[in-house]
mmCIF file of the C-alpha atoms, coordinates in Angstrom:
data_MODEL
# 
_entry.id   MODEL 
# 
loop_
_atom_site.group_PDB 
_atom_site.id 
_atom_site.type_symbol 
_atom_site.label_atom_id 
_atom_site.label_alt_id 
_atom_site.label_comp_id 
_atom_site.label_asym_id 
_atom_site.label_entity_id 
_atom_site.label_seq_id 
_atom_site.pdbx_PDB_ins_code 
_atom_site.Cartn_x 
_atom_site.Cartn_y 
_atom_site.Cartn_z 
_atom_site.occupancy 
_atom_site.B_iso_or_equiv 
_atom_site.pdbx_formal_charge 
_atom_site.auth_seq_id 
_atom_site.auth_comp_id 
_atom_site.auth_asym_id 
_atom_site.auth_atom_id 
_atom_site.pdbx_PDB_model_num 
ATOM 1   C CA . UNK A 1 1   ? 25.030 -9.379  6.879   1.00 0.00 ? 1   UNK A CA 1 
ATOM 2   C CA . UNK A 1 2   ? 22.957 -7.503  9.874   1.00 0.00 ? 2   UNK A CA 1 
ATOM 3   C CA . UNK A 1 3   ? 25.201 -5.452  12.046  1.00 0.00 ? 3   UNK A CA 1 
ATOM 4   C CA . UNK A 1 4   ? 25.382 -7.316  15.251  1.00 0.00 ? 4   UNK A CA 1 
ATOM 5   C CA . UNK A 1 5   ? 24.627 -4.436  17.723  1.00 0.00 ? 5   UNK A CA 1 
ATOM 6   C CA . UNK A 1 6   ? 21.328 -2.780  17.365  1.00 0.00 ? 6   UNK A CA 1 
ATOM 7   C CA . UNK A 1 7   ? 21.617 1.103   15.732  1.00 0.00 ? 7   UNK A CA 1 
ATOM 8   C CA . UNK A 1 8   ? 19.698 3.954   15.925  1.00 0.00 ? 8   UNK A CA 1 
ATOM 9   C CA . UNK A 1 9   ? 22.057 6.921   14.274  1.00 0.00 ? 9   UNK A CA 1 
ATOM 10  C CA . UNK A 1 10  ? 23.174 7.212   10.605  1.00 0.00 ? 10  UNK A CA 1 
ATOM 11  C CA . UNK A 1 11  ? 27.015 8.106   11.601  1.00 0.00 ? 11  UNK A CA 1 
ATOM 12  C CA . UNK A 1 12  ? 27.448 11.868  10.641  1.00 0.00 ? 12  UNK A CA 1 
ATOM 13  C CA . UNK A 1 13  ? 25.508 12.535  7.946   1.00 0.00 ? 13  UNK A CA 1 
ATOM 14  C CA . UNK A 1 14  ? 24.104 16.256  7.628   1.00 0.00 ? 14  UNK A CA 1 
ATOM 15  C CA . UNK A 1 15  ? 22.182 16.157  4.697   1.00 0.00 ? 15  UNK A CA 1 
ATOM 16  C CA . UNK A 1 16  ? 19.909 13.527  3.811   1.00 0.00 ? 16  UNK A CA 1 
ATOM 17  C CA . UNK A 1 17  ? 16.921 12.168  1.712   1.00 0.00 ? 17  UNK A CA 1 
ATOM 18  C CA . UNK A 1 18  ? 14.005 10.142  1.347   1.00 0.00 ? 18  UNK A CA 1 
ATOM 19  C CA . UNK A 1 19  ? 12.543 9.592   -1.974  1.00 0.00 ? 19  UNK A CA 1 
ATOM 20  C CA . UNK A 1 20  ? 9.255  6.967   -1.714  1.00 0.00 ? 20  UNK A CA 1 
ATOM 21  C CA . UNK A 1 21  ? 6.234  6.599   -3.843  1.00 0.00 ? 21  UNK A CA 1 
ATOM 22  C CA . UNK A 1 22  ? 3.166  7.384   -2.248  1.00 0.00 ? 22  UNK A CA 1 
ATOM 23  C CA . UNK A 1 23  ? 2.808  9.879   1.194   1.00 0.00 ? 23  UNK A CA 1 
ATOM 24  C CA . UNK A 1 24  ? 2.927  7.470   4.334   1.00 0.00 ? 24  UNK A CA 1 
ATOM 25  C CA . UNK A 1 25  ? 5.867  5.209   3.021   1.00 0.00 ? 25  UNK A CA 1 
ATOM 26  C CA . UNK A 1 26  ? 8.273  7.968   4.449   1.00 0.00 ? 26  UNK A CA 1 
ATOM 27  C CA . UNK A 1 27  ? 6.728  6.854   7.727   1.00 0.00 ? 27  UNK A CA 1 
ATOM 28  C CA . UNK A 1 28  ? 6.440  2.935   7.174   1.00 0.00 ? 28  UNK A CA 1 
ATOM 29  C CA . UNK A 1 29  ? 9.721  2.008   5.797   1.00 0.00 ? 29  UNK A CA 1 
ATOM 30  C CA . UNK A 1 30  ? 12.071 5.287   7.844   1.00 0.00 ? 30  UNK A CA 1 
ATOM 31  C CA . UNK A 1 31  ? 10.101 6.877   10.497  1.00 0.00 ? 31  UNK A CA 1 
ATOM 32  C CA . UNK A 1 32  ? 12.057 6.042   12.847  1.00 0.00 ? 32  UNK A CA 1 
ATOM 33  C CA . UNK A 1 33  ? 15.055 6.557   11.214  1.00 0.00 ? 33  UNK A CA 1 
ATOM 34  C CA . UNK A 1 34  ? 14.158 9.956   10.465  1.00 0.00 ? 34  UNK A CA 1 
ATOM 35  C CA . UNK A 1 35  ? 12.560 10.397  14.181  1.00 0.00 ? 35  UNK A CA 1 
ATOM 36  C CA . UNK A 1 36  ? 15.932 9.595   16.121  1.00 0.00 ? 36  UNK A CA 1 
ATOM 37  C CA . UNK A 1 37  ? 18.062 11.377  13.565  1.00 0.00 ? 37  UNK A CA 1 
ATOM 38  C CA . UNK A 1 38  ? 16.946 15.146  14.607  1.00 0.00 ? 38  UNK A CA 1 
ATOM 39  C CA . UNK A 1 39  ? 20.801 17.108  13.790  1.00 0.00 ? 39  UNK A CA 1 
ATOM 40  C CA . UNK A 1 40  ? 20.331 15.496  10.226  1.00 0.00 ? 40  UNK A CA 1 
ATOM 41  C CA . UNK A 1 41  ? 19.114 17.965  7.879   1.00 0.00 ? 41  UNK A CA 1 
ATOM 42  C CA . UNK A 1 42  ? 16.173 15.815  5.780   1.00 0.00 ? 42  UNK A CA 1 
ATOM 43  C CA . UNK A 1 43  ? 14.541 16.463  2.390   1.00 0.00 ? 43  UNK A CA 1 
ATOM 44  C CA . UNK A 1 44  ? 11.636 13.847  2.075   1.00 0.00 ? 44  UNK A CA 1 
ATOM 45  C CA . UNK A 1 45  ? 10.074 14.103  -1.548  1.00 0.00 ? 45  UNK A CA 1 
ATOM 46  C CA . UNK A 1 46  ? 6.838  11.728  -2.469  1.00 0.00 ? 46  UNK A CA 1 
ATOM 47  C CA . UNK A 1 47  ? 6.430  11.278  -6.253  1.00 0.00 ? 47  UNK A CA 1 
ATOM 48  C CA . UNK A 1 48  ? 3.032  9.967   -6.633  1.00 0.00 ? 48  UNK A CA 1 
ATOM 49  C CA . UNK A 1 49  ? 0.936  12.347  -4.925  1.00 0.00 ? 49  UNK A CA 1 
ATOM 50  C CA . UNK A 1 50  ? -0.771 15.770  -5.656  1.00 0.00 ? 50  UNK A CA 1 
ATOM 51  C CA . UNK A 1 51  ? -0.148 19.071  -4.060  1.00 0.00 ? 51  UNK A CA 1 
ATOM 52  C CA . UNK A 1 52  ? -3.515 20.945  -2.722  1.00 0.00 ? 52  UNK A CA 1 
ATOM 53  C CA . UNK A 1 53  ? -5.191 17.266  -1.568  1.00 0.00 ? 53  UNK A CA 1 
ATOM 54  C CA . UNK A 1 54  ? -5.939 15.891  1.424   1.00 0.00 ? 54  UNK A CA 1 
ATOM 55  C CA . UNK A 1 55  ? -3.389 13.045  0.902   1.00 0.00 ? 55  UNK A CA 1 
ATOM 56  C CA . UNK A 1 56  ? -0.624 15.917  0.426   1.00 0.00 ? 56  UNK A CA 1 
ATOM 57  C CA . UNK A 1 57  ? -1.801 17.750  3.452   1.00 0.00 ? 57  UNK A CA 1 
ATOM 58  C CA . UNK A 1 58  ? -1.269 14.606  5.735   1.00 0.00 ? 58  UNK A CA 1 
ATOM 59  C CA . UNK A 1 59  ? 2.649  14.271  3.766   1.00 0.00 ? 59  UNK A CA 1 
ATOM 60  C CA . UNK A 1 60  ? 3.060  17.411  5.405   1.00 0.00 ? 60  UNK A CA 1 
ATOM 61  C CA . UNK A 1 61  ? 1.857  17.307  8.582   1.00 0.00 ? 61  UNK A CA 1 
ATOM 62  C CA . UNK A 1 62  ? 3.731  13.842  9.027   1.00 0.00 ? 62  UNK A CA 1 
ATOM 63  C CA . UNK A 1 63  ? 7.263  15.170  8.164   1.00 0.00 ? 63  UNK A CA 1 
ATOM 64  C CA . UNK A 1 64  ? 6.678  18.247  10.556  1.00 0.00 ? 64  UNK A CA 1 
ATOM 65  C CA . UNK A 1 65  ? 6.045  15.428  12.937  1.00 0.00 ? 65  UNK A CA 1 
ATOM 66  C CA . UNK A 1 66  ? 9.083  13.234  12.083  1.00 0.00 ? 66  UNK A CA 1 
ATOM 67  C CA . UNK A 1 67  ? 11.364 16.401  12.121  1.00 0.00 ? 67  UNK A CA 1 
ATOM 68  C CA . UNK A 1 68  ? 10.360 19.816  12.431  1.00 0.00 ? 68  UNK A CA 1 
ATOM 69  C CA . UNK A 1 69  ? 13.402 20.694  9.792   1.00 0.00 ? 69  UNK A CA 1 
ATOM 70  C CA . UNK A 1 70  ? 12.281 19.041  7.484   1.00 0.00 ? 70  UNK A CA 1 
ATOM 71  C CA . UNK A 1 71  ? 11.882 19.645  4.139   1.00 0.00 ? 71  UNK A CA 1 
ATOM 72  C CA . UNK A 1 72  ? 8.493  17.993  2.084   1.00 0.00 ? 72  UNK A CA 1 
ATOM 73  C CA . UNK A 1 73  ? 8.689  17.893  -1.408  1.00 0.00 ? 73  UNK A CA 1 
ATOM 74  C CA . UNK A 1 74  ? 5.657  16.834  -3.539  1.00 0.00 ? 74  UNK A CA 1 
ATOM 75  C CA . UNK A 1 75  ? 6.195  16.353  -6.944  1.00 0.00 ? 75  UNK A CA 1 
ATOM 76  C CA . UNK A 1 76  ? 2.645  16.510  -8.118  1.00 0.00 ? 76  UNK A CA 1 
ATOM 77  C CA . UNK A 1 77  ? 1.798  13.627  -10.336 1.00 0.00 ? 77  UNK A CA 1 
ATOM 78  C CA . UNK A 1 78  ? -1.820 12.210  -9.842  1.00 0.00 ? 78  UNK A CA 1 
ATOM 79  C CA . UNK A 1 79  ? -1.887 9.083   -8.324  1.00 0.00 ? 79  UNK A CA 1 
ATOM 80  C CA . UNK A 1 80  ? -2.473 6.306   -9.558  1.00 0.00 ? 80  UNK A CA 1 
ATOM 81  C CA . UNK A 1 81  ? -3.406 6.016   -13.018 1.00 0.00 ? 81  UNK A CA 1 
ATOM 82  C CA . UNK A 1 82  ? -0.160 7.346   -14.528 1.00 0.00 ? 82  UNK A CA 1 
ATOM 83  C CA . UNK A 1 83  ? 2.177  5.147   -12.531 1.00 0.00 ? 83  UNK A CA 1 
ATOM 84  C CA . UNK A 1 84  ? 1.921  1.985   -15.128 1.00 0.00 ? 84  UNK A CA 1 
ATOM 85  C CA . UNK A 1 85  ? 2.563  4.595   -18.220 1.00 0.00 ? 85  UNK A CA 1 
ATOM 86  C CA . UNK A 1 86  ? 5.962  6.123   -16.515 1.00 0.00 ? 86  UNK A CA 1 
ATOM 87  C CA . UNK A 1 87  ? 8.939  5.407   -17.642 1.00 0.00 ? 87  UNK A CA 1 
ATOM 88  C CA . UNK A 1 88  ? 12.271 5.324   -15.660 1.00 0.00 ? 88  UNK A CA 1 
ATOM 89  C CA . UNK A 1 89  ? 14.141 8.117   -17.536 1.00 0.00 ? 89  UNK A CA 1 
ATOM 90  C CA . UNK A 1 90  ? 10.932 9.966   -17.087 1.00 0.00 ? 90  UNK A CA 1 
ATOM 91  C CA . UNK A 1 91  ? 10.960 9.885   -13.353 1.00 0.00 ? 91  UNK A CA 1 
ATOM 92  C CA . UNK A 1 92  ? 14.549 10.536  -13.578 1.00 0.00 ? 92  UNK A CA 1 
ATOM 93  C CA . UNK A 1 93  ? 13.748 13.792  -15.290 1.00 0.00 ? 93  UNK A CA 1 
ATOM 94  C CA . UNK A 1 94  ? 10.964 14.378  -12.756 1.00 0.00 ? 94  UNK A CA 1 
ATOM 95  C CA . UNK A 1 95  ? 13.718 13.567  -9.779  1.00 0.00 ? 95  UNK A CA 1 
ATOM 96  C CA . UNK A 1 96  ? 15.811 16.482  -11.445 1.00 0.00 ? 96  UNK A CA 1 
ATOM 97  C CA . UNK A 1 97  ? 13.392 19.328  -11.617 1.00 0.00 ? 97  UNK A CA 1 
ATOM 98  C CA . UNK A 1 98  ? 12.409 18.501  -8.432  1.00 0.00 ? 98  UNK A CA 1 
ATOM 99  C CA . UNK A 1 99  ? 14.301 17.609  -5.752  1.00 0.00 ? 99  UNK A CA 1 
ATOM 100 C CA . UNK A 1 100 ? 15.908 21.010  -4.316  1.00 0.00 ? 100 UNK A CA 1 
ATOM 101 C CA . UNK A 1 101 ? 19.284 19.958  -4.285  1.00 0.00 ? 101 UNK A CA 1 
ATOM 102 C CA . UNK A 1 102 ? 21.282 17.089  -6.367  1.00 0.00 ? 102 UNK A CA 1 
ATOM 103 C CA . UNK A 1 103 ? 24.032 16.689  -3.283  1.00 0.00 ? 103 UNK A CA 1 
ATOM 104 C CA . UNK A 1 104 ? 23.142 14.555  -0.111  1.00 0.00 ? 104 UNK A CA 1 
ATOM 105 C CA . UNK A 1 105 ? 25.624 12.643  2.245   1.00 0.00 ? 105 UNK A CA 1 
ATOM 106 C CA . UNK A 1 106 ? 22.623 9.499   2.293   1.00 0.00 ? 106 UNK A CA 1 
ATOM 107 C CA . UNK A 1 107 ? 20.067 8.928   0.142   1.00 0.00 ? 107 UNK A CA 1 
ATOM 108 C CA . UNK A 1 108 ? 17.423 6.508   1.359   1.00 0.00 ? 108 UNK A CA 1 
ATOM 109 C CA . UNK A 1 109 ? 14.465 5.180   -1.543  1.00 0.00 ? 109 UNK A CA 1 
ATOM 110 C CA . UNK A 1 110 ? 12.416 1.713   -2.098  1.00 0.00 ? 110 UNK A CA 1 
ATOM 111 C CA . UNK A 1 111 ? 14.326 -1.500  -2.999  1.00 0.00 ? 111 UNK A CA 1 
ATOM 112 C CA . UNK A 1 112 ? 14.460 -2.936  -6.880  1.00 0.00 ? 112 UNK A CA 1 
ATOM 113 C CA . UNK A 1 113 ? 11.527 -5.514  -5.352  1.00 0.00 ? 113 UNK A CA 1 
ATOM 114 C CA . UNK A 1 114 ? 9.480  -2.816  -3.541  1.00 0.00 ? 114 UNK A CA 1 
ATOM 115 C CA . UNK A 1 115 ? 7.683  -3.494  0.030   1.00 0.00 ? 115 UNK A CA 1 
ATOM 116 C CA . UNK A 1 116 ? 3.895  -4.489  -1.067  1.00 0.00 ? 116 UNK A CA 1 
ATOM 117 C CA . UNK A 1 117 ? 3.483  -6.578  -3.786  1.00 0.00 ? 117 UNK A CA 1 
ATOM 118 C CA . UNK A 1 118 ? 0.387  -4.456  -4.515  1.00 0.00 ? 118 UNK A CA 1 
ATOM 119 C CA . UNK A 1 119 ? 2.420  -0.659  -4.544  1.00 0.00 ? 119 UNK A CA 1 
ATOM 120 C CA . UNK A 1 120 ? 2.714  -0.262  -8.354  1.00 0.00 ? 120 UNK A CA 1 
ATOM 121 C CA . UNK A 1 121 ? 5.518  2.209   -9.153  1.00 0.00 ? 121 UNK A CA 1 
ATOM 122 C CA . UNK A 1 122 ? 8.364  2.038   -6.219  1.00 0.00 ? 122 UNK A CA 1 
ATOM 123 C CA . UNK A 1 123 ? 10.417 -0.289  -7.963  1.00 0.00 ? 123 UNK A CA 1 
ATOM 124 C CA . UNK A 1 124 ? 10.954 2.206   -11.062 1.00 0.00 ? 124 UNK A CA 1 
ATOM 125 C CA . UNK A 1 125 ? 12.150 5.014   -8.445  1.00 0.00 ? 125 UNK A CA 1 
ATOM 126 C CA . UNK A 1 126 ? 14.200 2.729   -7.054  1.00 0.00 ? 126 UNK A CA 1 
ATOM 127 C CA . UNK A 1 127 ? 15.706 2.332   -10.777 1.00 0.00 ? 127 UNK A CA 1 
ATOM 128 C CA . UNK A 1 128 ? 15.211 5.628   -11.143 1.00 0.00 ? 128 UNK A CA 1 
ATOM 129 C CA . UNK A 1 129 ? 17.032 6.704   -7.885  1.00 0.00 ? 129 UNK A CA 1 
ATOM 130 C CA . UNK A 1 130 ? 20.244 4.443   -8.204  1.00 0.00 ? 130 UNK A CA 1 
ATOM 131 C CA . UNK A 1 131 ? 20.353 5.439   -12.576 1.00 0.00 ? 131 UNK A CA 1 
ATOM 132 C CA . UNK A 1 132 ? 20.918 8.993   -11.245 1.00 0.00 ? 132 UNK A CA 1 
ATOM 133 C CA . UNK A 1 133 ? 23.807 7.944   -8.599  1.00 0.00 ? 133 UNK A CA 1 
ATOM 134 C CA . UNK A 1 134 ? 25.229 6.111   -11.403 1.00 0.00 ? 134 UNK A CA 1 
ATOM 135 C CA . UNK A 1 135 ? 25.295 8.912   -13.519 1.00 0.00 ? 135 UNK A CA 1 
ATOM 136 C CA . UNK A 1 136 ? 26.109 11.672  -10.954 1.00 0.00 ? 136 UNK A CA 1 
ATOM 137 C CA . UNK A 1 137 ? 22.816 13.304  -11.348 1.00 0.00 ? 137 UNK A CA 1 
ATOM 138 C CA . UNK A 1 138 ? 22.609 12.819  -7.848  1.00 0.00 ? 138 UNK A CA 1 
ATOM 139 C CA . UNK A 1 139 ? 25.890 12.982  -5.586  1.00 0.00 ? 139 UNK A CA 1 
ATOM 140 C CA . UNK A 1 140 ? 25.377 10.865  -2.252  1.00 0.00 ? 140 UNK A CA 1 
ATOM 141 C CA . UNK A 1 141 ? 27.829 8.978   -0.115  1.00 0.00 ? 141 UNK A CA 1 
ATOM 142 C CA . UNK A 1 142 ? 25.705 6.241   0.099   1.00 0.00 ? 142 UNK A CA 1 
ATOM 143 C CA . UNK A 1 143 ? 21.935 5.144   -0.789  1.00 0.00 ? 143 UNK A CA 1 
ATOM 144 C CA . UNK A 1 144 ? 20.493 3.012   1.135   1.00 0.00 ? 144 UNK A CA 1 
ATOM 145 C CA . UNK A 1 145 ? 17.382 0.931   0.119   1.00 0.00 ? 145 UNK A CA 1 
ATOM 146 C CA . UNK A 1 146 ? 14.516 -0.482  1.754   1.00 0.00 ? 146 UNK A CA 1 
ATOM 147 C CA . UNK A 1 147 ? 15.019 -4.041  3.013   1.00 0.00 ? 147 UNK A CA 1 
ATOM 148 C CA . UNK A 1 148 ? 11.442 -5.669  3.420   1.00 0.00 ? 148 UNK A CA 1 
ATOM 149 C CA . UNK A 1 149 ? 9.129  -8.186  1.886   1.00 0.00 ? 149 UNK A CA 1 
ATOM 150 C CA . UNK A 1 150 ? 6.011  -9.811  2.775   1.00 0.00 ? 150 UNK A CA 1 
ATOM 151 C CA . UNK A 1 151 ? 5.619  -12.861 4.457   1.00 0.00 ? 151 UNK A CA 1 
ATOM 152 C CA . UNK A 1 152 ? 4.446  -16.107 2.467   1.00 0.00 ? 152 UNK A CA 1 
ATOM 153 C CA . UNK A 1 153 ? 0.661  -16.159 2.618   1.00 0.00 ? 153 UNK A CA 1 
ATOM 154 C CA . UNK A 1 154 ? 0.503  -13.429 4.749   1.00 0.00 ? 154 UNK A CA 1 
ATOM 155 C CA . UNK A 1 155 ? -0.049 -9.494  3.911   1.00 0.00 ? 155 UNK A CA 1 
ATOM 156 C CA . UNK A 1 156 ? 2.582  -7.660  5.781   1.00 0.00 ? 156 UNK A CA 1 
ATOM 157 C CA . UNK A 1 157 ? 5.882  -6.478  4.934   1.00 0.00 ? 157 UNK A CA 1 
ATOM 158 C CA . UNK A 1 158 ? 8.413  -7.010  7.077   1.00 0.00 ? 158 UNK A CA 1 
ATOM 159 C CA . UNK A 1 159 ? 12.077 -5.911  7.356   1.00 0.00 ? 159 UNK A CA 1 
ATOM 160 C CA . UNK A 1 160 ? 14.516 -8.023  6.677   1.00 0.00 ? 160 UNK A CA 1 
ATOM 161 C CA . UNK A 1 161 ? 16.950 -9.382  9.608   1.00 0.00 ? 161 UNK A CA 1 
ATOM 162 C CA . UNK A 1 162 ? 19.722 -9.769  6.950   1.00 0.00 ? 162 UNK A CA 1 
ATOM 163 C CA . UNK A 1 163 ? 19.789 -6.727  5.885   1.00 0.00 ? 163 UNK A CA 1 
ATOM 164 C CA . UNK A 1 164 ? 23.000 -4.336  5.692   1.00 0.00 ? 164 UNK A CA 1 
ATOM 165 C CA . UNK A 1 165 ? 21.771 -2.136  8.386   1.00 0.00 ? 165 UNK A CA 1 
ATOM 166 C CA . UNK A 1 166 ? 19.053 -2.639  10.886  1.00 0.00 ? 166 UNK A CA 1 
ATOM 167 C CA . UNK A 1 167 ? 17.995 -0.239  12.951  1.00 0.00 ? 167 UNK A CA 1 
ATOM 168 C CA . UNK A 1 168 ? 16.469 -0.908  16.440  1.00 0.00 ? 168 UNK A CA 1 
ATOM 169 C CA . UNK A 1 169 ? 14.068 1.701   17.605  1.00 0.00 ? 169 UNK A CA 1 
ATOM 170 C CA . UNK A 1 170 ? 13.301 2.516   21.253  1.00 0.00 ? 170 UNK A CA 1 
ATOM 171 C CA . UNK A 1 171 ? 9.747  2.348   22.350  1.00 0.00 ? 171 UNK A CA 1 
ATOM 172 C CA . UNK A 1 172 ? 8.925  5.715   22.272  1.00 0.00 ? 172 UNK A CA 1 
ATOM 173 C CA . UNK A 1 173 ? 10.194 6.051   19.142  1.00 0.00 ? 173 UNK A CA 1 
ATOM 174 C CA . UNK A 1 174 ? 8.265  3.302   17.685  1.00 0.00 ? 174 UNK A CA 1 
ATOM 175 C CA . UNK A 1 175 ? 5.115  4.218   19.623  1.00 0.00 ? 175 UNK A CA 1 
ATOM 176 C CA . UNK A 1 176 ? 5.573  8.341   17.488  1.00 0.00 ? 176 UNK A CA 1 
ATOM 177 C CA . UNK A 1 177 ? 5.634  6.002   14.708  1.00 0.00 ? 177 UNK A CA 1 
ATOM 178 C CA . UNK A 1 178 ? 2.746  4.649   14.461  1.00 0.00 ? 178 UNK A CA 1 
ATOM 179 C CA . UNK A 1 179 ? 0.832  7.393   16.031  1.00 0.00 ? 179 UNK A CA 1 
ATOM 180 C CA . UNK A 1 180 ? 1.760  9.287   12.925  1.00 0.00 ? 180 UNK A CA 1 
ATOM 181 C CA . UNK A 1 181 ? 0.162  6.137   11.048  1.00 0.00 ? 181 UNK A CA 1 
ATOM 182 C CA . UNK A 1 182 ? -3.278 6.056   12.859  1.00 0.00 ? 182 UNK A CA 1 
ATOM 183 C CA . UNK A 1 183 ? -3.628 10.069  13.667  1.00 0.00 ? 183 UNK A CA 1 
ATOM 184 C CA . UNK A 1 184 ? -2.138 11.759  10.883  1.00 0.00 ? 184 UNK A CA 1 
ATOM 185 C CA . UNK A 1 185 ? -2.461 9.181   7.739   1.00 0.00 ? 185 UNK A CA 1 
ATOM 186 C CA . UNK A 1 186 ? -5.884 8.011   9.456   1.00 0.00 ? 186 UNK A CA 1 
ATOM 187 C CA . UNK A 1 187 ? -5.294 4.461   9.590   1.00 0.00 ? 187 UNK A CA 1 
ATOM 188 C CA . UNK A 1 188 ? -7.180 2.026   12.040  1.00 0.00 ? 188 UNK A CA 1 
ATOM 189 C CA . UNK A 1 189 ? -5.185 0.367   14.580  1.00 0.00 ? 189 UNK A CA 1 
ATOM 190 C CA . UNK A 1 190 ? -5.741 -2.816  12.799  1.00 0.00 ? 190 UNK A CA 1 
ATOM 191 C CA . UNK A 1 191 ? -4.649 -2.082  9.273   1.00 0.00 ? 191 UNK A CA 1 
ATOM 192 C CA . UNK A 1 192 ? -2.033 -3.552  7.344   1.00 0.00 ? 192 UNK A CA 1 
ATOM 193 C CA . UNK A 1 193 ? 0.011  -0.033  7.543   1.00 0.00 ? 193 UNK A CA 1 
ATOM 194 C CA . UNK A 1 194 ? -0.552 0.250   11.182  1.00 0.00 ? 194 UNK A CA 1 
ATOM 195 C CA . UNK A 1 195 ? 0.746  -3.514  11.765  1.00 0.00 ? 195 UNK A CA 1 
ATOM 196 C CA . UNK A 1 196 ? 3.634  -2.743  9.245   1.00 0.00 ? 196 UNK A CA 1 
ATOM 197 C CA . UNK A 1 197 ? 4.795  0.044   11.260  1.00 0.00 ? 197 UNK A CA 1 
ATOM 198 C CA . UNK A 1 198 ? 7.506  -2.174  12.636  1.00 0.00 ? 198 UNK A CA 1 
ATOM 199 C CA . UNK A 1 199 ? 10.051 -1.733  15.739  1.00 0.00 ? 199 UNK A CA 1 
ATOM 200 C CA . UNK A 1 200 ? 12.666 -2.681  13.163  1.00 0.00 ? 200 UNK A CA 1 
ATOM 201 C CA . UNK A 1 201 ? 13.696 -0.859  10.419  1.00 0.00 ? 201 UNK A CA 1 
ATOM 202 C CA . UNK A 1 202 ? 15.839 -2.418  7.029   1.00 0.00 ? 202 UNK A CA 1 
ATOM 203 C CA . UNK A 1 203 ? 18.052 -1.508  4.959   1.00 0.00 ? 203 UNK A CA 1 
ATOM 204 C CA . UNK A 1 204 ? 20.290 -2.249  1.721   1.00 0.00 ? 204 UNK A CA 1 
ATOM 205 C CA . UNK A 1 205 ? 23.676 -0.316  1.666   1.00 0.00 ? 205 UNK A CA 1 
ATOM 206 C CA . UNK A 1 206 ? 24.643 0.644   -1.597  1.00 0.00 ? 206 UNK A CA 1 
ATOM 207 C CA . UNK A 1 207 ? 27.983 2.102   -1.946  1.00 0.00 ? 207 UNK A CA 1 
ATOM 208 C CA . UNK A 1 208 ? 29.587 3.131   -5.299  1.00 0.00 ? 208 UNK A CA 1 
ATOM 209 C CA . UNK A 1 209 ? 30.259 -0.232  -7.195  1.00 0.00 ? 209 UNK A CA 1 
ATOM 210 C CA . UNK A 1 210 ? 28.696 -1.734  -4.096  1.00 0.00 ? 210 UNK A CA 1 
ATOM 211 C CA . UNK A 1 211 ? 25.513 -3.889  -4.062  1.00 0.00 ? 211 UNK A CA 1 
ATOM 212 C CA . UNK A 1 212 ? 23.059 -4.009  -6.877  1.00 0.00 ? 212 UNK A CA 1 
# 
């Protein structure tokens, strides 16, 4: 169930990491997380992207913006005509070159069902992601998935009021948010991503032997 008050910390966790699919998702589905969350120390790694192009560029400048500590990690696979021919263990090896350490006190990645219907590849990171907790390859406290879904018949994700944790974001906070969106990303204020760039954000808890 949704934690009845509304929260904007993540307790007392000092290292932490984002692991999403495609640069902007970081801000979408956590922004604001990450935004209110400024003693954590963050690692936020994009799989699906390429390091030198404009799409990386704006990964960059948008976790500078979320937290100036920050850490951006870009794994460097082209986007996105090798997403359908990945395989799990093969992101799982990717994962293990990659991210800069294998030790985190919260780990935060898609859900098994993804946010857009139309993103091709989150779901196998999320597979990916909790294989590697399983297996120790990464060490986390807990991982927490995205908790959001598209409406019926209508294009835009959004988070789920039952999820484990919700978090509430003040309006400054949510108004950052979506500036990164529309100023850094370059989305029009009338996009799907700008309009998904919700005041909520949702999340599964998964705990060890917790929720699959």
């Amino acid at each position: 169930m949704a934690e009845s008050k509304p929260k904007t910390k993540v307790r007392d966790f000092k290292r932490a990491a984002v692991i999403i699919a495609y640069p902007c998702d970081e801000t979408l589905w956590a922004g604001g997380t990450i935004l209110l969350n400024t003693d954590c120390d963050w690692t936020i790694m994009s799989v699906f992207s390429k390091e030198g192009t404009d799409r990386s560029e704006k990964f960059r400048k948008a976790v500078k913006r979320l937290n100036k500590r920050a850490r951006p990690v870009i794994s460097n696979i082209e986007s996105p005509d090798k997403v359908d021919s990945l395989q799990v263990w093969q992101l799982q090896q990717l994962l293990d070159s990659t991210l800069p350490s294998e030790r985190f006190d919260l780990v935060i990645t898609h859900s098994l069902w993804g946010e857009y219907s139309k993103e091709k590849g989150s779901n196998k990171i999320a597979k990916a992601v909790m294989g590697m907790r399983d297996s120790r390859q990464i060490i986390t406290k807990e991982l927490w998935m995205f908790a959001y879904g598209e409406q019926q018949g209508a294009d835009l994700p959004k988070p789920s009021l039952e999820a484990d944790k919700v978090m509430h974001l003040p309006g400054s906070t949510h108004q950052e948010k979506r500036e990164i969106i529309t100023d850094i990303y370059g989305y029009p204020e009338d996009s799907v991503e700008a309009k998904a760039a919700s005041k909520k954000e949702a999340f599964w808890v998964l705990q060890p032997g917790g929720r699959a």
